[in-house]
N, CA, C and O of each residue as an XYZ file, in Angstrom:
584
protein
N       5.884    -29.636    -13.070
C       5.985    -28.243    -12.670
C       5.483    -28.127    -11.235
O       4.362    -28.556    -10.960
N       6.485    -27.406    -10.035
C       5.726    -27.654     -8.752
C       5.029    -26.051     -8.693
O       5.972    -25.275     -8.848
N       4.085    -25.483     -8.573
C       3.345    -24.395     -8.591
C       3.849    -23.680     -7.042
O       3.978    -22.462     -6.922
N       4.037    -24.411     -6.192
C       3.930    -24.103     -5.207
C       5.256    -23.312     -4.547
O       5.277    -22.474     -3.645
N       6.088    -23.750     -5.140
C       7.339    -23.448     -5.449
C       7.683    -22.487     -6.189
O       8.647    -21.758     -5.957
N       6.932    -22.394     -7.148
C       6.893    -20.873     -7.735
C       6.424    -19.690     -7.353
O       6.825    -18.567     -7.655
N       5.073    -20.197     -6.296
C       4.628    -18.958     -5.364
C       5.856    -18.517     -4.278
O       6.112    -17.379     -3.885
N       6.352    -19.446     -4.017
C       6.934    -19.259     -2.880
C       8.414    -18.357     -2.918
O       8.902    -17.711     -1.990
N       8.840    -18.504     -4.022
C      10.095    -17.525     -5.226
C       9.197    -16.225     -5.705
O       9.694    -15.099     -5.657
N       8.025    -16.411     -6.108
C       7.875    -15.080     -6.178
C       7.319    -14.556     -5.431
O       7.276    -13.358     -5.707
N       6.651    -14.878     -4.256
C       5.746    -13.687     -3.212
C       6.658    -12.796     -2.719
O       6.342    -11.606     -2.732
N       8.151    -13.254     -2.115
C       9.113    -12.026     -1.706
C       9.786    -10.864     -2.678
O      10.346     -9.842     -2.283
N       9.592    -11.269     -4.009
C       9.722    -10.606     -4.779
C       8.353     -9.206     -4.960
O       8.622     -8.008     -4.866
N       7.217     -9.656     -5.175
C       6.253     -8.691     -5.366
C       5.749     -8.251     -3.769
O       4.717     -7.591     -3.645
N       6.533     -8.652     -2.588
C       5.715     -8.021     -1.602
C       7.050     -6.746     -1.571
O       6.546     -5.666     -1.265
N       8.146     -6.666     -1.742
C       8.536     -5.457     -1.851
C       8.055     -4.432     -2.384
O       8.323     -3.345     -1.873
N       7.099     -4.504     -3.717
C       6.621     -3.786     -4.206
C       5.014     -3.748     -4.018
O       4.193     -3.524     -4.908
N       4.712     -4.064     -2.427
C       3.188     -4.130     -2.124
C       1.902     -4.970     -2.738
O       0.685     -4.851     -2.596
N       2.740     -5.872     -3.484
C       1.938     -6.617     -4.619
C       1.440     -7.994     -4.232
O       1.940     -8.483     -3.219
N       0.757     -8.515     -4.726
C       0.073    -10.041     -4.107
C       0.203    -10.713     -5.651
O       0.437     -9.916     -6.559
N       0.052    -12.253     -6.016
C      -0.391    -12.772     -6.569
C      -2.126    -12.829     -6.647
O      -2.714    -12.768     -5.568
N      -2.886    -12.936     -7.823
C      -4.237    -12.556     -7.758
C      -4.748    -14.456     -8.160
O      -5.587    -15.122     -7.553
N      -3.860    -14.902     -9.398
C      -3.890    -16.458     -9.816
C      -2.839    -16.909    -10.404
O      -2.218    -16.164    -11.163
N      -2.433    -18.187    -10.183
C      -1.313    -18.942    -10.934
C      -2.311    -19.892    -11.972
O      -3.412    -20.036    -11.442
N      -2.240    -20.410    -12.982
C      -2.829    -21.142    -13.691
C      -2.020    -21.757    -15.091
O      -1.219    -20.892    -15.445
N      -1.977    -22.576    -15.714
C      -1.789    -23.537    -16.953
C      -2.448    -23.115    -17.968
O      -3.615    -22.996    -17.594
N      -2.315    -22.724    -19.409
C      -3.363    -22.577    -20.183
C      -2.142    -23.103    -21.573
O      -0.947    -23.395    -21.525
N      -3.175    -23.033    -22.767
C      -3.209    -23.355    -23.982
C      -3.148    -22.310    -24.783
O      -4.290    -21.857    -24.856
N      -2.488    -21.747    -25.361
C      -3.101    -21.022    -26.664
C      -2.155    -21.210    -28.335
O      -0.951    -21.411    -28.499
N      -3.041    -21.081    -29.167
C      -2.358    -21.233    -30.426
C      -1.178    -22.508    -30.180
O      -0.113    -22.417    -30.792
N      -1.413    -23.631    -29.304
C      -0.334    -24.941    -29.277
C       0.622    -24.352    -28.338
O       1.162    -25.346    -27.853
N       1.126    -23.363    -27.821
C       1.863    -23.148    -26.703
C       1.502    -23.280    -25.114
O       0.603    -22.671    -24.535
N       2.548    -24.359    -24.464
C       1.638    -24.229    -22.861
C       2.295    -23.039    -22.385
O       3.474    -22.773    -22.621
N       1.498    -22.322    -21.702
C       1.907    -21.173    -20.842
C       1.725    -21.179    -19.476
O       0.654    -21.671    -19.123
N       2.537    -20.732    -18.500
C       1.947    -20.811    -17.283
C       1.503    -19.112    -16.641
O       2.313    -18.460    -15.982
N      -0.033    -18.550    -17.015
C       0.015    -17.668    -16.773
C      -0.150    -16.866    -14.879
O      -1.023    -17.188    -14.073
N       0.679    -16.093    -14.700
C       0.868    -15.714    -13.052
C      -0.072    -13.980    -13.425
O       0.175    -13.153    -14.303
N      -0.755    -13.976    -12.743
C      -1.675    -12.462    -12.761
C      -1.417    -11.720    -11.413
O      -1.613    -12.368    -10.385
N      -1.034    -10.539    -11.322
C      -0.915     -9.733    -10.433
C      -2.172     -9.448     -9.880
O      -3.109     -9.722    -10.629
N      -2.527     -8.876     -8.550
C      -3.215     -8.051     -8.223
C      -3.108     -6.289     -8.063
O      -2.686     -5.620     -7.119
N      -3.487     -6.004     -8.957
C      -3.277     -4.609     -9.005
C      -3.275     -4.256    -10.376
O      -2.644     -4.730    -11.320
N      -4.449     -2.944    -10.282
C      -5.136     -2.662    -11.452
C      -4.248     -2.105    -12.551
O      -4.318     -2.370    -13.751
N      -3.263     -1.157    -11.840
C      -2.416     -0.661    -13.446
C      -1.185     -0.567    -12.526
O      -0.910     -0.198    -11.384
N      -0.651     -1.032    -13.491
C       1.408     -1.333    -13.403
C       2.643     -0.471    -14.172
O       2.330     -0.143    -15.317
N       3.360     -0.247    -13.943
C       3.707      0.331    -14.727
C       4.999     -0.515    -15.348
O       5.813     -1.052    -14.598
N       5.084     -0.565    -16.553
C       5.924     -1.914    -17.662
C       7.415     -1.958    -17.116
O       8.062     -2.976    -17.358
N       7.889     -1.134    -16.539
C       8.842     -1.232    -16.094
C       9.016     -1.615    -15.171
O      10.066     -2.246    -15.047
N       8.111     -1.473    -13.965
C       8.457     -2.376    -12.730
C       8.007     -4.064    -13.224
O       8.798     -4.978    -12.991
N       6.898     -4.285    -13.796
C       6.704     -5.606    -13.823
C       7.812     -6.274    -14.914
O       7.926     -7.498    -14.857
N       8.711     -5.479    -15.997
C       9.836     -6.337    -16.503
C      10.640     -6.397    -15.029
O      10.580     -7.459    -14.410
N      11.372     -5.302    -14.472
C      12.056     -5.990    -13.576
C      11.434     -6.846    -12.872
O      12.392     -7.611    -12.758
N      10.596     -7.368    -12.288
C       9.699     -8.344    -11.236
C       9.921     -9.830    -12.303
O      10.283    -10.939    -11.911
N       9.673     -9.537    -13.332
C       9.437    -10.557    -14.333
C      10.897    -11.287    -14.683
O      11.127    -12.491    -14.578
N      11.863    -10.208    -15.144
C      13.295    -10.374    -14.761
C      13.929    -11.501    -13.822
O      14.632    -12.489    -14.030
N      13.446    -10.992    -12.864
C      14.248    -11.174    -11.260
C      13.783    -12.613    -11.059
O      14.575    -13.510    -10.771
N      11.980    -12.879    -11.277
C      11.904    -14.511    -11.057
C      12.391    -15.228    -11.804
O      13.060    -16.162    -11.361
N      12.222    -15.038    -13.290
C      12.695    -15.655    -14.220
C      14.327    -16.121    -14.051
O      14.620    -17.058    -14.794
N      15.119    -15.760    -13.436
C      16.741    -15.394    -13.342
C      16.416    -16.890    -12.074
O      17.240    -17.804    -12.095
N      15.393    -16.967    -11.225
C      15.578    -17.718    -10.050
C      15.076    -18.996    -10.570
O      15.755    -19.984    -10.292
N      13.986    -19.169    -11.293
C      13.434    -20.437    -11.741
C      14.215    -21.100    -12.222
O      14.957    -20.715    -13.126
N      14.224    -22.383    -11.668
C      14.681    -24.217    -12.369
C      13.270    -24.775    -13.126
O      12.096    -24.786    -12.755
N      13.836    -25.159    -14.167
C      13.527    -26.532    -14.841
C      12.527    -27.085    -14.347
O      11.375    -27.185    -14.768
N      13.323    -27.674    -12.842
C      12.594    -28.475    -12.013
C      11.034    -27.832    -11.684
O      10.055    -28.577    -11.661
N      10.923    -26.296    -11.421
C      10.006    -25.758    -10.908
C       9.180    -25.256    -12.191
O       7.989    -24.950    -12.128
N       9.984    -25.207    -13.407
C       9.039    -24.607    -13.981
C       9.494    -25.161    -15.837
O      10.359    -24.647    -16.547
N       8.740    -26.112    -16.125
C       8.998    -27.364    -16.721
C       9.320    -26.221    -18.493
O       8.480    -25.480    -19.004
N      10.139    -26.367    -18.788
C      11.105    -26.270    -19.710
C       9.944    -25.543    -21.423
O      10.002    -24.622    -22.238
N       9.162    -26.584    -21.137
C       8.368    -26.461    -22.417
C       6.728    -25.283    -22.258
O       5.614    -25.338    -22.779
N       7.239    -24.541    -21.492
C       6.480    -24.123    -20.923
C       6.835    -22.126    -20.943
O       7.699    -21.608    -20.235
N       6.109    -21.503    -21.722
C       6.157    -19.649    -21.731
C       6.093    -19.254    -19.807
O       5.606    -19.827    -18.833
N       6.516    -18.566    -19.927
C       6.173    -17.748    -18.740
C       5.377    -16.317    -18.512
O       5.941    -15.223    -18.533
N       4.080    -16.505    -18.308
C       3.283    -15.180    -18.929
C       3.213    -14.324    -17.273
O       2.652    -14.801    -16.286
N       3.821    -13.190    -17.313
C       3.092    -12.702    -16.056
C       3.018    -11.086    -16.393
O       3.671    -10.353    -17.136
N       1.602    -10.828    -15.240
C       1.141     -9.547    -15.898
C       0.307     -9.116    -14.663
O       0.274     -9.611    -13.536
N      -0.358     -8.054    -15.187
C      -1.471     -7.488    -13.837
C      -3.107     -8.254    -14.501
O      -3.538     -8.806    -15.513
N      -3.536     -7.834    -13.189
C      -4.926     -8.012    -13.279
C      -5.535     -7.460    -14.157
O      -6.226     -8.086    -14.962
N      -5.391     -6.156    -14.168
C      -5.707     -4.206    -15.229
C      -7.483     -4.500    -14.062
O      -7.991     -5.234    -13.215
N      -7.699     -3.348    -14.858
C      -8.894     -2.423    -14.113
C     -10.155     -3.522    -14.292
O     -10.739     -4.021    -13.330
N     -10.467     -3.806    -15.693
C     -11.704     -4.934    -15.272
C     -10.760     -6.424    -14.944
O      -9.822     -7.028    -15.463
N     -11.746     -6.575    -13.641
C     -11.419     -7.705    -12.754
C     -12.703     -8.250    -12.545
O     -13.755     -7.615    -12.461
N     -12.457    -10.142    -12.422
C     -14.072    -10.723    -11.797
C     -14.113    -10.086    -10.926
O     -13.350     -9.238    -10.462
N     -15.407    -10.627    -10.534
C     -15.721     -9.999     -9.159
C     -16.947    -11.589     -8.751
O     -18.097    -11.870     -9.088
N     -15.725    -12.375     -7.749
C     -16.875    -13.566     -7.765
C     -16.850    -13.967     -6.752
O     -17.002    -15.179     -6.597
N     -16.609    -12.955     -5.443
C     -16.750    -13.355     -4.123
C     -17.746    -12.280     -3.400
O     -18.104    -11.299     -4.052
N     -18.100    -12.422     -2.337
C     -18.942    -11.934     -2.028
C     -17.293    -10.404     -1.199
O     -17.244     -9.179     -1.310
N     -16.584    -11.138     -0.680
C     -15.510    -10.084     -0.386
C     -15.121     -9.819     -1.837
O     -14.515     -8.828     -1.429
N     -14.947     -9.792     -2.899
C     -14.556     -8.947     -3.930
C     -15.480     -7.620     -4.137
O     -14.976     -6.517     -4.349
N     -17.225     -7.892     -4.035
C     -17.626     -7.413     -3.970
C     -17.755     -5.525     -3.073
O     -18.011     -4.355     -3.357
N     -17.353     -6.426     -1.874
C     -17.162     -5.541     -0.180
C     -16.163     -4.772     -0.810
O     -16.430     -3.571     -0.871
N     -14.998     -5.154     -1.337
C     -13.774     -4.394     -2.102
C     -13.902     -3.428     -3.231
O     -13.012     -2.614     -3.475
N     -15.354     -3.542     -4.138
C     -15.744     -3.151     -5.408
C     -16.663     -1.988     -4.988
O     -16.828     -0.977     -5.671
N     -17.380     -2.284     -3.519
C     -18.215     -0.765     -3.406
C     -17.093      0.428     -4.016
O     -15.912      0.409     -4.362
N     -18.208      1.487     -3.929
C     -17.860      2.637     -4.814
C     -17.438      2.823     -6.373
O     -17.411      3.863     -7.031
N     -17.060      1.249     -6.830
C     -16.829      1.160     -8.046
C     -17.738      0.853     -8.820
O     -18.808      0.427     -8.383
N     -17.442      1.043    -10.460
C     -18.537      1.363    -11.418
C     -17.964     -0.426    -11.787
O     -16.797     -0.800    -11.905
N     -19.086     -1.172    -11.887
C     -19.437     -2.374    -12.388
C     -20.095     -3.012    -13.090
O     -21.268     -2.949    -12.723
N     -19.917     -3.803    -14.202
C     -20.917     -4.629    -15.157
C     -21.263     -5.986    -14.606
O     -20.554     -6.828    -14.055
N     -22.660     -5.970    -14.928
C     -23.265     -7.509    -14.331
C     -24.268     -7.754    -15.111
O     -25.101     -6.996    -15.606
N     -24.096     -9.070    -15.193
C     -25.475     -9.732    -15.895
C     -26.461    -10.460    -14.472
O     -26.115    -11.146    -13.510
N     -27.706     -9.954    -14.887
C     -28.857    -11.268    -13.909
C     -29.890    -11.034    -14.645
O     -29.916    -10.444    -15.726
N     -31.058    -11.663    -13.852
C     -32.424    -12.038    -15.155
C     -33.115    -10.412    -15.087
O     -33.799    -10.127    -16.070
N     -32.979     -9.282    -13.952
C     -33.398     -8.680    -14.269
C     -32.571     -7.536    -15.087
O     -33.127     -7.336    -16.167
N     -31.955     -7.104    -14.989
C     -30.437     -6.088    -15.331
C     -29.385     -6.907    -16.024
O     -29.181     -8.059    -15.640
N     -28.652     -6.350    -17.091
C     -27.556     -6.480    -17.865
C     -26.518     -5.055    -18.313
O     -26.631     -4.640    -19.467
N     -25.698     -4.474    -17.522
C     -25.141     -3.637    -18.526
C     -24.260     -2.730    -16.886
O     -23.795     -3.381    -15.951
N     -24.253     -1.682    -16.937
C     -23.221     -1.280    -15.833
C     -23.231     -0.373    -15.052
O     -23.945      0.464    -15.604
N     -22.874      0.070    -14.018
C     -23.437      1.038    -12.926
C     -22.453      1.211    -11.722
O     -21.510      0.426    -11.827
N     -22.389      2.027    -10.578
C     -21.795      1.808     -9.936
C     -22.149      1.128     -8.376
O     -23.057      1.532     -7.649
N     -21.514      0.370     -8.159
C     -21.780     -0.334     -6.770
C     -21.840      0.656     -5.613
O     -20.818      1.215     -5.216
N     -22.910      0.850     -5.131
C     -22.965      1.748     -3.562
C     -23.115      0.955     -2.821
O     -22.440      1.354     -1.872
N     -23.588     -0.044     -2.514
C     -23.429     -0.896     -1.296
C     -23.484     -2.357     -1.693
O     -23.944     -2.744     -2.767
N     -22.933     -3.217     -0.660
C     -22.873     -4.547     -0.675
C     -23.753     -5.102      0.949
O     -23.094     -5.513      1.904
N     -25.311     -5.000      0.978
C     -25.416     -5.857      2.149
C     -26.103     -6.614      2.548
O     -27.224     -6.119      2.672
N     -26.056     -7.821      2.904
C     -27.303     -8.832      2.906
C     -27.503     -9.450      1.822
O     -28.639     -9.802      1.503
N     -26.201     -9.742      0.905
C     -26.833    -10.216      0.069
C     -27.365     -9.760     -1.036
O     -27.557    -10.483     -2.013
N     -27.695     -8.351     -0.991
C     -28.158     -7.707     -2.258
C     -27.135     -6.513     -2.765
O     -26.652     -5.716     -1.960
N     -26.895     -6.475     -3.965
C     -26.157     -5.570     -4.694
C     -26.623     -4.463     -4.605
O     -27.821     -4.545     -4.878
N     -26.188     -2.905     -4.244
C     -27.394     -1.866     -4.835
C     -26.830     -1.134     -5.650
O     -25.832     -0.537     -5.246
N     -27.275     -0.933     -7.066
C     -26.703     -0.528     -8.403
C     -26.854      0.780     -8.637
O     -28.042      0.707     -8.950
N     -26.606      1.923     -8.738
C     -26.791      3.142     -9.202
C     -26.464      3.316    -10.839
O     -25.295      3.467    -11.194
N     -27.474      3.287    -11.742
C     -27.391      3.234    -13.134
C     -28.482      4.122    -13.491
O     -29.535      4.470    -12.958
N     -27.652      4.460    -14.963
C     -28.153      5.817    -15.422
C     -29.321      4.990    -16.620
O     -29.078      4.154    -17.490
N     -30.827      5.746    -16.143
C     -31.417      4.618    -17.264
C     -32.333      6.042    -17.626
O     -33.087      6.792    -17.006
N     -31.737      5.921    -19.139
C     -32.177      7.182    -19.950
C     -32.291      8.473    -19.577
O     -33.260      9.220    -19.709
N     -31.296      8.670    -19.129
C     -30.373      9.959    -18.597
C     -31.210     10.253    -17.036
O     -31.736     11.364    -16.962
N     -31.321      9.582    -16.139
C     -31.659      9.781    -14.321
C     -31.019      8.429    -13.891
O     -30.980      7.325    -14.435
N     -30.590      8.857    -12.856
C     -30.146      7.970    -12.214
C     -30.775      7.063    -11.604
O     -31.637      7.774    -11.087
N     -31.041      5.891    -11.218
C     -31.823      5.029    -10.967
C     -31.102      4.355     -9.518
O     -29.896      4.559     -9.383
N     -31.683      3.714     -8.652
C     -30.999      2.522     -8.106
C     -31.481      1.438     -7.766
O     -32.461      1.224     -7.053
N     -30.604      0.535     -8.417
C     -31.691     -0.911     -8.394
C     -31.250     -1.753     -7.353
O     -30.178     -1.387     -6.870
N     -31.863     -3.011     -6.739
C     -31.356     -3.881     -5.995
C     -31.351     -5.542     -6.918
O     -32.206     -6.014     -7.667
N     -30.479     -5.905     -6.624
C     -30.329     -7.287     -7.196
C     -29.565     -8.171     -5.951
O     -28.812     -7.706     -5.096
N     -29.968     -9.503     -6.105
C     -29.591    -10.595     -5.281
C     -28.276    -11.220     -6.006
O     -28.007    -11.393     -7.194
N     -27.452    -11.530     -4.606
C     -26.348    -11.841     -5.368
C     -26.234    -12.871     -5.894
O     -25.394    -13.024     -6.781
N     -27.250    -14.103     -5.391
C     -27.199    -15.423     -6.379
C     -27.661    -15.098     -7.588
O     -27.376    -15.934     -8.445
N     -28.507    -13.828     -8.102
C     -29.150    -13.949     -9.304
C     -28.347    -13.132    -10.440
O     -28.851    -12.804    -11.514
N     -26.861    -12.819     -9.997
C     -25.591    -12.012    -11.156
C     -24.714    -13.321    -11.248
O     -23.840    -13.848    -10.561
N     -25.317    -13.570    -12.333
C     -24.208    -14.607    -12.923
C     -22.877    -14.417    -13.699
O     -22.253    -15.319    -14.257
N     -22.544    -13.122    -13.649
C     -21.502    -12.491    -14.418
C     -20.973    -11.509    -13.892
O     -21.548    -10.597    -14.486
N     -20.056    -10.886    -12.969
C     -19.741     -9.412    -12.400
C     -18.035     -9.217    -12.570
O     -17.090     -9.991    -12.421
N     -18.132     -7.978    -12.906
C     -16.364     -7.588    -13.245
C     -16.455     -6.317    -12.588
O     -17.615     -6.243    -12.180
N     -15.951     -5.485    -12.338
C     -15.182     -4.158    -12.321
C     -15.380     -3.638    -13.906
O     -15.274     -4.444    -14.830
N     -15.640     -2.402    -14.108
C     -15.502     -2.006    -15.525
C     -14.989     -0.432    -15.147
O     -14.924      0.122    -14.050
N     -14.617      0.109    -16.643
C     -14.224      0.676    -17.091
C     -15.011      1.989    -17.355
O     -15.543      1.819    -18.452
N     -15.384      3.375    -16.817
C     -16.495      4.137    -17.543
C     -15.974      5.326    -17.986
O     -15.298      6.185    -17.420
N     -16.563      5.185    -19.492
C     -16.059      6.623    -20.245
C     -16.847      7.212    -20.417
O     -16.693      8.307    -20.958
């Protein structure tokens, strides 16, 4: 399977529609190989990504995209890692879950600087704001708040 070749068939496809690839990857599940392709971009709507999904699928060979193999492609959706220090820069203003040794649970990101996270979380109904180091969140996504 050449991967590279598959980016290269689909990036002109999703940059019409302002879209990036987020990861290409290989996986396993229940005995099927899949090759799953993830969008960037939080919500899609099912109809543009069948046509997108459509359109590569119609272009792929064999050669590029080995026979025994699903073709999974989809969006990112709203919780996303967050495991760069620029994902982060991208995540201010957003409400986020993180684990570190001092804090576990979710809040929203107001700033990213130096290195330290600063968390605005509601701890037993006031708002709080904490600082955490970014080597010490071993876990960070984007979340969801209802």
């Amino acid at each position: 399977m050449n991967i590279e070749k598959i980016k290269e068939k689909l990036i002109p496809i999703l940059k019409r529609s302002d879209l990036e690839i987020y990861s290409i990857r290989t996986k396993k599940e229940y005995g099927e190989k899949i090759l799953e392709i993830l969008i960037d971009v939080e919500t899609m709507d099912i109809n543009l990504l069948e046509k997108i999904h459509l359109e590569f699928a119609e272009q792929l060979t064999d050669d590029e995209l080995d026979p025994d193999y699903f073709l999974e492609l989809s969006s990112l959706g709203a919780e996303r890692p967050l495991k760069t220090k620029e994902d982060l820069l991208k995540a201010v203003g957003k409400y986020i879950y993180l684990v570190s040794p001092q804090f576990k649970g979710s809040g929203t990101l107001k700033a990213f600087e130096n290195n330290i996270l600063f968390l605005e979380i509601n701890d037993k109904s006031k708002l709080k704001m904490i600082e955490i180091k970014f080597d010490d969140a071993s876990k960070m996504r984007t979340s969801v708040k209802l």
